[in-house]
C-alpha positions in Angstrom: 11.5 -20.0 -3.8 11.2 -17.0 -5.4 7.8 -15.9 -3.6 10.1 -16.7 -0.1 12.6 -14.4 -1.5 10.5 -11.5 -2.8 8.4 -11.5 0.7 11.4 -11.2 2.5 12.7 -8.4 0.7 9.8 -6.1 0.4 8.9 -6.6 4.4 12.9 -6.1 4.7 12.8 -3.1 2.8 10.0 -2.0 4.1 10.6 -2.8 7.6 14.2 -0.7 7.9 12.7 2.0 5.8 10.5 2.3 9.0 12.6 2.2 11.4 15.6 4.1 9.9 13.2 7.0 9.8 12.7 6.9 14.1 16.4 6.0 14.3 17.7 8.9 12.1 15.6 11.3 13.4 16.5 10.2 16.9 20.0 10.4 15.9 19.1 14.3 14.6 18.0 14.9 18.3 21.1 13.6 19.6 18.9 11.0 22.0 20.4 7.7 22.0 19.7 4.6 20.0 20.6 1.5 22.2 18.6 -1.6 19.9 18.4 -1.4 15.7 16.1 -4.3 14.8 14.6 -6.0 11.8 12.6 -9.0 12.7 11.6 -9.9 16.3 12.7 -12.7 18.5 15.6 -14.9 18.9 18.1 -12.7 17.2 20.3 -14.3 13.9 22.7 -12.1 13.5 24.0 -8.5 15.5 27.0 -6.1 15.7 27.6 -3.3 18.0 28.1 0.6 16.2 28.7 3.2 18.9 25.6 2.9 21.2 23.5 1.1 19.1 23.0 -2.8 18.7 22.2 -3.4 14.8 20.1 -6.8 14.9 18.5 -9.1 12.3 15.9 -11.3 14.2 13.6 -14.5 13.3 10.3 -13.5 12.7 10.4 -11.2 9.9 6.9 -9.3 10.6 8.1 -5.7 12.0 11.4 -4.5 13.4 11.3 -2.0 16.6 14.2 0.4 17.6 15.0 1.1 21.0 15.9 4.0 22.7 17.9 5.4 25.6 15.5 6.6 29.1 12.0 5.4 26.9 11.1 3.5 29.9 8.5 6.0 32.3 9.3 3.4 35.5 13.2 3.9 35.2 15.1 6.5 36.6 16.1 9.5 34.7 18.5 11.7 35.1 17.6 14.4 32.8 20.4 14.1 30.1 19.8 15.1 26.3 20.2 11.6 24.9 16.9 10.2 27.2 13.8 10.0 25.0 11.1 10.8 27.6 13.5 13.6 29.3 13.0 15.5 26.0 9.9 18.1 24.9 7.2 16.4 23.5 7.3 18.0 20.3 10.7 16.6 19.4 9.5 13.3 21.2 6.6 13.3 18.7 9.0 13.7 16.2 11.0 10.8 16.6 7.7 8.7 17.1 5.9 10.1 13.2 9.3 9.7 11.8 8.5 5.8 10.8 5.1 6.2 8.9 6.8 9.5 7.1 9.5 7.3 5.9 7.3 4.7 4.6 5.6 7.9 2.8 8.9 8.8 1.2 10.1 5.4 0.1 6.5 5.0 -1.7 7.2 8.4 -2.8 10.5 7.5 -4.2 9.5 4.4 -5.7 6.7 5.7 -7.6 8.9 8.3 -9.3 11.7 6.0 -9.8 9.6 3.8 -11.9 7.5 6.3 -13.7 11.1 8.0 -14.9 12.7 4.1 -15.7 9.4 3.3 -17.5 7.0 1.0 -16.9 5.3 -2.2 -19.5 1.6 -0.7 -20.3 -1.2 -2.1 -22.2 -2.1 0.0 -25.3 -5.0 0.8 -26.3 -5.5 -1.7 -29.3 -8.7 -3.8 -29.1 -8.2 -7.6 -28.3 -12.0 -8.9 -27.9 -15.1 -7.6 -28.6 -18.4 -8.8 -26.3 -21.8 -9.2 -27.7 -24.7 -7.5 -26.7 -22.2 -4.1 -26.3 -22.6 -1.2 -29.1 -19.0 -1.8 -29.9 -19.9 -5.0 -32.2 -22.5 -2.6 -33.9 -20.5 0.5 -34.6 -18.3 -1.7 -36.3 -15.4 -1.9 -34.1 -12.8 -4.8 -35.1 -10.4 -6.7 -33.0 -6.9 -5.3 -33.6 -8.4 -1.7 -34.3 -6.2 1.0 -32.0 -8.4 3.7 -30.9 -6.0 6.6 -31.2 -8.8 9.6 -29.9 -12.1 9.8 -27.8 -14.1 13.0 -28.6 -10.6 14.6 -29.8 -9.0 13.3 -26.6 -6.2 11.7 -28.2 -4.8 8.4 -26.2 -2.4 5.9 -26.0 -2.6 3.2 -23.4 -5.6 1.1 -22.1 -6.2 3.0 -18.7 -6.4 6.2 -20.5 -9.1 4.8 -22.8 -11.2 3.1 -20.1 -10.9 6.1 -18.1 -12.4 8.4 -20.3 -15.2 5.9 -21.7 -16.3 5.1 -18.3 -17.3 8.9 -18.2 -19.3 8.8 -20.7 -23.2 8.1 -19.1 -25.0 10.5 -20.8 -26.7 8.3 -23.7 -24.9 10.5 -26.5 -22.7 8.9 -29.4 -18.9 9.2 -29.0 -16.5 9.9 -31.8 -13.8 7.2 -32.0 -10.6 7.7 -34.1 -9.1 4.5 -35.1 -6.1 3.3 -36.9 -6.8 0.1 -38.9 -4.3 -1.6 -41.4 -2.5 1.9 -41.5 -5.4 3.9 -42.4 -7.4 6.6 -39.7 -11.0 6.1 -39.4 -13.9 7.5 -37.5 -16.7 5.8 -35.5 -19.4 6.7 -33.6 -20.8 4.7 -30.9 -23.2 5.2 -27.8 -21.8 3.5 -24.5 -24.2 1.4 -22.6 -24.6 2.8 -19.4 -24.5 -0.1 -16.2 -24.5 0.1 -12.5 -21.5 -1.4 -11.0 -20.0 -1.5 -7.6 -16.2 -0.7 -7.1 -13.7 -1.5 -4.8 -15.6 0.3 -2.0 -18.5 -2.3 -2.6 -20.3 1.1 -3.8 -23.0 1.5 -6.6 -21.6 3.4 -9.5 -22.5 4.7 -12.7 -20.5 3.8 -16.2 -20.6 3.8 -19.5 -19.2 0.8 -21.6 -18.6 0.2 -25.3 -17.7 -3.9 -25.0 -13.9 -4.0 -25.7 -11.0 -5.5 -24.1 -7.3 -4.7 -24.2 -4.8 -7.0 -26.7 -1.8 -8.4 -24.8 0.1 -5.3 -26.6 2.4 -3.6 -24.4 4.8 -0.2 -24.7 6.8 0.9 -21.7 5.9 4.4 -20.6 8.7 7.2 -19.4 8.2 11.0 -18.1 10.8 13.3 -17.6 12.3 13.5 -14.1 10.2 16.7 -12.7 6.7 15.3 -14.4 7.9 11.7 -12.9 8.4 13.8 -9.5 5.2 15.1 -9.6 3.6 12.0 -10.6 5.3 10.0 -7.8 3.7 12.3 -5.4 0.2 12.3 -7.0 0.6 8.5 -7.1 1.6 8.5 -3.4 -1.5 10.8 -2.0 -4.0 9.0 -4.1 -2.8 5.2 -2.5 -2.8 7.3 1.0 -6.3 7.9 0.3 -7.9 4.9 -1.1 -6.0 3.1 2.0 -8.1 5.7 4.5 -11.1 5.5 2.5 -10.8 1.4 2.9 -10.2 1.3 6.3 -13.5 3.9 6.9 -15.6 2.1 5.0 -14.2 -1.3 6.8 -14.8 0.6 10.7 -18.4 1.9 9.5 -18.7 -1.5 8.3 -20.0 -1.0 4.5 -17.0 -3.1 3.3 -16.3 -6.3 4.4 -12.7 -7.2 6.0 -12.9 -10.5 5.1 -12.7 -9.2 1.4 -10.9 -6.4 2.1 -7.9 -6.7 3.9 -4.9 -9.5 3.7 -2.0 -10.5 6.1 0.8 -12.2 6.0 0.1 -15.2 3.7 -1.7 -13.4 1.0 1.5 -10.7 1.1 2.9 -13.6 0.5 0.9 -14.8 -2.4 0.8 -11.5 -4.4 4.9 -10.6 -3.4 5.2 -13.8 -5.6 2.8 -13.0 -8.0 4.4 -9.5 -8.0 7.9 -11.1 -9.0 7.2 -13.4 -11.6 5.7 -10.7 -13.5 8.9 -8.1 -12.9 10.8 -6.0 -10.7 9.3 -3.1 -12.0 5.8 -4.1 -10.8 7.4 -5.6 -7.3 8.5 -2.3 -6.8 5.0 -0.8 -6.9 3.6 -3.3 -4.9 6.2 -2.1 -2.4 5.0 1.3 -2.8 1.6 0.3 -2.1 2.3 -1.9 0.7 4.5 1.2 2.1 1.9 3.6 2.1 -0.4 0.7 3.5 2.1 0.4 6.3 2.2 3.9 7.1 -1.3 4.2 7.2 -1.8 1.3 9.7 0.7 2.7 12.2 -0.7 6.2 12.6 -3.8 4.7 13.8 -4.5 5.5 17.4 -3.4 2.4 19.5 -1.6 1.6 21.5 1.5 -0.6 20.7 1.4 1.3 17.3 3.1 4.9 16.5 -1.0 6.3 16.1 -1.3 4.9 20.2 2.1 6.5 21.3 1.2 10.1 19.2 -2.2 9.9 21.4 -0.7 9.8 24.7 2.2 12.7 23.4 -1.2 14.8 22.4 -3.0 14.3 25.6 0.6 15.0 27.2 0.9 18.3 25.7 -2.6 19.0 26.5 -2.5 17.9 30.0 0.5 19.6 30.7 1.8 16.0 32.3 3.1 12.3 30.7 -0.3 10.0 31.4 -0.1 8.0 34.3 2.0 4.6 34.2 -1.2 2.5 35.4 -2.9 3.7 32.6 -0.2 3.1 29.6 0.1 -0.3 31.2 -3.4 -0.9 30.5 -3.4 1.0 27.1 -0.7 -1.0 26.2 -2.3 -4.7 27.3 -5.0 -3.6 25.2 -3.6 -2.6 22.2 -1.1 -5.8 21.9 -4.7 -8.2 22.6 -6.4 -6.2 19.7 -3.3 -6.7 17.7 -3.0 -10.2 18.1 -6.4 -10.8 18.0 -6.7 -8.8 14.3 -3.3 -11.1 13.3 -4.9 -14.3 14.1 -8.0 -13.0 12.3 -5.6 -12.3 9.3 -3.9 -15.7 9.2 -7.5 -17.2 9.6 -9.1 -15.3 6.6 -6.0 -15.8 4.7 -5.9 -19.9 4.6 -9.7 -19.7 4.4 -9.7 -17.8 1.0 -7.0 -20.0 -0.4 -8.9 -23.2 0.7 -6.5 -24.9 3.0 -8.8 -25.9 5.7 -11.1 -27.1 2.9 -7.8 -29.0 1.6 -7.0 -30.3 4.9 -10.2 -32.0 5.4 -10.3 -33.6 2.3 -7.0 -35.3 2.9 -8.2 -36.7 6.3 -11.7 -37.4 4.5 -10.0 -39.9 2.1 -8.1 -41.6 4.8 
């Protein structure tokens, strides 16, 4: 129940955060709004505003808005409130205004939590692995490291940030507080090859610790949580491109890669039962995600429509009807294609076809 509820709100949330941003800057540009809707299909719920036709629909995966004279084979007579009767930069506009929006509610989000606070692991020492230099520096479980090389630090992912820079085979000096008393250590990292998220080969040094289940919450001022809520959003913006590269040039796989619907699912749940503070930055991810996705050039998506409005301008003339009919048969086949790839990948990594033939092998 509560992974039903928690998927519904963050594709909710995300899903009007999208559209509000094409339907308020279409509002801006006085051109008429004629559908509002969260969900597609067989509509659950509506009421009529003014020109516009707010609508809650069945299938929660998306939400479209649409808008007065956006239809190239109807008549137009030229008035300010048609969509394709206005320039193309203000059409263009209205069109980036989704995946911007997305940007601004991870944007938001990020700050908002960094200013409430956030539950982080400190950096006290809960395990120590053998064969690491950690064991033999003298290192003891419940030890809090307090400094690296005068780098003083608090939490877990400070600590294992700097440490994992250190490849250079030279001893670092560790201040520790143990039983209330400060000590110093000195201990070489072992340097390993790893591979990240990229699947990439990358160089690290390790000491053989792990984090205690010791947690603080963590709060910044408002303009350092502003600043950080923007750093935080660029940085997702970029591992998200760098994923989807690497995916296209095919060094990562998408099978490991990417999740649809039923592994949102999973984690939305996971996500909850842990807090609504960490919900809320897996909304901010999944936001930027989002945004990212629909910039990409195809059709059906707000990328595909910013295409044809750049070859418009360039051309000097709207593409040809034929061929956005085409573009547009195309995109929707790749798009369901890539969904039933999704749902696919998604029961296969959590076993269900496997579970399936079990049951029917043991009647």
């Amino acid at each position: 129940m509560l992974s039903t509820v928690a998927f519904i709100f963050v594709l909710g949330v995300l899903i009007l955060a999208h559209e509000f941003g094409h339907f308020l800057i279409a509002k801006m540009l006085k051109v008429k709004v004629e559908i509002f809707s969260v969900g597609f299909g067989k509509k659950l719920w509506g009421i009529k505003r003014g020109d516009t036709d707010y609508r809650i629909c069945l299938v929660p995966l998306g939400g479209f808005i649409k808008l007065a004279g956006d239809n190239p084979e109807e008549k137009r007579s030229g008035q300010v409130w048609e969509f394709l009767s206005r320039p193309v930069g203000e059409r263009a506009a209205i069109v980036a205004a989704g995946p911007l929006f997305n940007c601004l509610l991870a944007f938001f989000i990020f700050s908002l939590v960094f200013f409430v606070g956030f539950a982080s692991l400190t950096s006290t020492v809960g395990n120590l692995k053998e064969g690491f230099p950690a064991v033999a520096a003298g290192i003891q479980t419940g030890d809090r490291i307090i400094s690296v090389d005068g780098q003083k630090v608090s939490f877990w992912e400070e600590l294992s940030a700097i440490i994992h820079t250190k490849t250079d085979n030279k001893a670092v000096d560790l201040s520790i507080e143990r039983d209330g008393r400060i000590i110093s250590l000195k201990v070489v990292p072992k340097v390993v090859q790893e591979k990240n998220i990229f699947n990439e080969e990358v160089t690290i040094g390790l000491i053989g610790i792990g984090p205690a289940q010791e947690t603080e919450i963590v709060r910044y001022g408002l303009l350092k949580s502003i600043a950080m809520g923007a750093k935080r959003t660029v940085t997702i913006a970029h591992l998200t491109m760098k994923v989807f590269i690497q995916i296209i040039t095919g060094r990562l796989s998408a099978r490991n890669a990417i999740g649809g619907p039923v592994k949102i699912f999973k984690i939305t749940g996971e996500a909850a039962k842990l807090g609504f503070v960490y919900l809320l930055q897996l909304m901010a991810v999944l936001s930027v995600n989002l945004a990212i996705i629909n910039l990409f050039p195809v059709p059906v998506l707000d990328g595909g429509h910013l295409l044809f409005l750049a070859l418009e301008k360039v051309r000097g003339k709207p593409i040809s009807v034929r061929v956005q009919e085409i573009a547009l048969r195309f995109g929707v086949s790749l798009l369901v294609t890539l969904m039933i790839f999704l749902f696919y990948n998604d029961l296969m990594q959590q076993g269900v076809f496997e579970k399936v033939s079990r049951f029917f092998l043991k009647k």
